[in-house]
C-alpha positions in Angstrom: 22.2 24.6 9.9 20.2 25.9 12.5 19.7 23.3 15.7 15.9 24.3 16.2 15.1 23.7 12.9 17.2 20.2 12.8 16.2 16.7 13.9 18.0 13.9 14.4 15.6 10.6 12.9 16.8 7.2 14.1 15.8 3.6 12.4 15.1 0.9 13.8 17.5 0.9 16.8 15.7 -1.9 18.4 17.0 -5.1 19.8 16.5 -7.3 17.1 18.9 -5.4 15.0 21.5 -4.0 17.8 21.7 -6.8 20.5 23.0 -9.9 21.0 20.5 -12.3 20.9 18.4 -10.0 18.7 17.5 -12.7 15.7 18.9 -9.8 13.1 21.7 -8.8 14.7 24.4 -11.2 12.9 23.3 -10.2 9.9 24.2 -6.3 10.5 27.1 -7.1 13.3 30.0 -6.9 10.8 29.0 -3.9 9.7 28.2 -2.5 12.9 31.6 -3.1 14.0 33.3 -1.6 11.6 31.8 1.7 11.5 31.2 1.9 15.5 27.9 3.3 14.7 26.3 2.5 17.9 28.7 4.4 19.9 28.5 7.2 17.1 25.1 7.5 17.0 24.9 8.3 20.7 27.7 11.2 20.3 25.8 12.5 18.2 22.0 12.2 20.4 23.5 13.3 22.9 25.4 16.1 21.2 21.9 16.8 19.6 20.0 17.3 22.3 22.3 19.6 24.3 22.1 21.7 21.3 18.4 21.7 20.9 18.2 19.6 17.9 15.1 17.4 17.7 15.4 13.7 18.3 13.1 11.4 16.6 12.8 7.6 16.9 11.6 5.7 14.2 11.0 1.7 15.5 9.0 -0.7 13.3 6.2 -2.5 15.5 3.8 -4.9 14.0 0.9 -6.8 16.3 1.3 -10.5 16.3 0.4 -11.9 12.9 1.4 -9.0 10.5 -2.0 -8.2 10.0 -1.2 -4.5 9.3 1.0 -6.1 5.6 -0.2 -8.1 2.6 -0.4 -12.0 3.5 1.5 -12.6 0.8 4.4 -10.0 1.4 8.1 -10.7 -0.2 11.8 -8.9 0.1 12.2 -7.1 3.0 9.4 -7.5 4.6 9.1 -11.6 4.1 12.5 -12.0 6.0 10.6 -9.8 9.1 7.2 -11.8 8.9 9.6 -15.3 8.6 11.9 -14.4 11.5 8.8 -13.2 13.3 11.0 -9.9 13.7 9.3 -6.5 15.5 6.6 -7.9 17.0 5.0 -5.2 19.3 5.5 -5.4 23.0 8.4 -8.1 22.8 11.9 -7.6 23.3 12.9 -7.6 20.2 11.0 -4.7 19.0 12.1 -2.3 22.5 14.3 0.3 21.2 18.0 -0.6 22.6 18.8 0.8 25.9 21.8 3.0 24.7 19.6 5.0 22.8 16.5 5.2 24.6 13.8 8.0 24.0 14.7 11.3 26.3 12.0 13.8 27.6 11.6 16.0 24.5 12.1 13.2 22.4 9.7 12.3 19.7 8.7 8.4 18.9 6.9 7.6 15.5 3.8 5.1 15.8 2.8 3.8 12.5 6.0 2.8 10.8 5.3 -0.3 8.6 7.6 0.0 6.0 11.0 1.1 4.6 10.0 5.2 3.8 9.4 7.0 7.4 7.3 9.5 5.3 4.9 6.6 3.9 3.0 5.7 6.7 3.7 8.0 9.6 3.2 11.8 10.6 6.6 12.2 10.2 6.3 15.4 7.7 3.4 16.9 9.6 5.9 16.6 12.9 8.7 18.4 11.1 6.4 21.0 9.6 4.7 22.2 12.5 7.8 22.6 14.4 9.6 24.3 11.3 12.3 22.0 10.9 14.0 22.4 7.3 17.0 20.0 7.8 16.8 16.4 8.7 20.0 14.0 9.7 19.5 10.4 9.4 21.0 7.2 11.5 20.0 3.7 12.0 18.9 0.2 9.7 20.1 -0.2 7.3 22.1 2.0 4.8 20.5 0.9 2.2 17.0 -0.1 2.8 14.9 2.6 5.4 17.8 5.4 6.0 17.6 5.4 2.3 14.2 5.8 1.6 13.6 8.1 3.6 16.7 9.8 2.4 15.5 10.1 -1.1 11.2 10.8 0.2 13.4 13.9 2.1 15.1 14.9 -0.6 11.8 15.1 -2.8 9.8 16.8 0.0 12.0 19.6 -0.4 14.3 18.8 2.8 17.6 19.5 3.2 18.9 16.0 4.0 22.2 15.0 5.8 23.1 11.1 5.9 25.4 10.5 8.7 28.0 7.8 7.0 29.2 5.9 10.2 26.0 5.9 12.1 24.5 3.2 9.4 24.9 -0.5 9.2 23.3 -2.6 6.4 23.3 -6.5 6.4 27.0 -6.7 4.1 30.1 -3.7 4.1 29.3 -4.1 0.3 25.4 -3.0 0.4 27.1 -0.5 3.0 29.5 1.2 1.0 27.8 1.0 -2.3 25.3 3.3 -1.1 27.3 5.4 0.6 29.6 5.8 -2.7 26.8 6.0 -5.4 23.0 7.1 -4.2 23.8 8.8 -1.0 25.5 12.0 -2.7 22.5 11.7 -5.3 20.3 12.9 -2.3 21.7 14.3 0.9 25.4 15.8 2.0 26.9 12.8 3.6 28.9 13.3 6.4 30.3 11.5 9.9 28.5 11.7 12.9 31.7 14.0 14.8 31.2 16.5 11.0 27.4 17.1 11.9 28.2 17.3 15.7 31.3 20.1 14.7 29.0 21.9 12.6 26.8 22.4 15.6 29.1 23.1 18.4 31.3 25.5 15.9 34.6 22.7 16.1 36.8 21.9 13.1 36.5 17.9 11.9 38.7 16.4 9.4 36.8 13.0 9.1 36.8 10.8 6.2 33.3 10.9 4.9 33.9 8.7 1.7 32.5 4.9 3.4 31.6 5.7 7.1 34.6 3.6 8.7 38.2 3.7 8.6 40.1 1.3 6.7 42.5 -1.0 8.5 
């Protein structure tokens, strides 16, 4: 892994998943907890950036009404539109203040749905800086991390899923795709494993759910 072809994509980190008050956040807060990914996730940005790794932000913003999605939509995307979730310029949709954008830092417009690839320039960013090797973080494990993940995979990417800088909405949805799909399409690993294999340390983290067990 070479740092200046790497990025570093982040999901979703906005307030309505990763704050109190954020109408999502008890839904992913147990699984937050118990794989620290917040405080992981910077470790690793910040370990990223000193290395020369490329950071890119991946928020989902809609404009008042969903008027950019079906009327009709369902899964995922209902429980946004019926929690009026990621509206653009509110609160909720500001990317949390922990992991805010850094000069150098790349921010994704156009992200509507789960696969980063679908409706952004995400590939034509990663391309014209000659970036081979992609690690993903963010919301949730199961639903855009993993799209993404397997869109990467098929692109030709060589795809890294960092275990304990995920949450999903249950530790079950969590671990199963942990255990089952994300070996199917990326090298899972912790967020301290990545940050050893850039700064040349040894890491003996479990890898096998993203947390440790009490």
């Amino acid at each position: 892994m070479h740092p200046t072809k790497t990025a570093v994509v982040l999901f979703l980190f906005q307030n309505k998943f990763t704050t109190e008050n954020g109408v999502l956040h008890n839904a992913v807060k147990a699984t937050m907890e118990a794989t620290g990914m917040l405080a992981h996730t910077r470790e690793v940005v910040d370990v990223a950036r000193a290395a020369g790794v490329t950071v890119v932000h991946s928020p989902i913003q809609f404009v008042a009404g969903y008027q950019e999605i079906t009327s009709h939509p369902y899964g995922i995307l209902k429980g946004v539109v019926d929690t009026n979730a990621f509206v653009k310029g509110s609160w909720g949709a500001d990317i949390v203040d922990d992991l805010e954008p850094a000069n150098g830092d790349i921010v994704l417009e156009g992200k509507r749905g789960l696969d980063a690839f679908a409706s952004t320039n995400l590939d034509f960013i990663l391309r014209s800086k000659g970036i081979d090797t992609i690690a993903l973080s963010g919301f949730l494990t199961n639903c855009c991390v993993e799209s993404t993940m397997r869109s990467a995979y098929e692109r030709g990417y060589q795809v890294i899923t960092l275990t304990d800088c995920v949450a999903a909405t249950s530790i079950e949805e969590h671990d199963n795709a942990i255990k089952y799909d994300y070996p199917m399409f990326s090298k899972a690993m912790t967020g301290h494993e990545f940050t050893a294999t850039l700064t040349g340390e040894s890491s003996a983290a479990d890898t096998s759910r993203g947390y440790e067990e009490a």
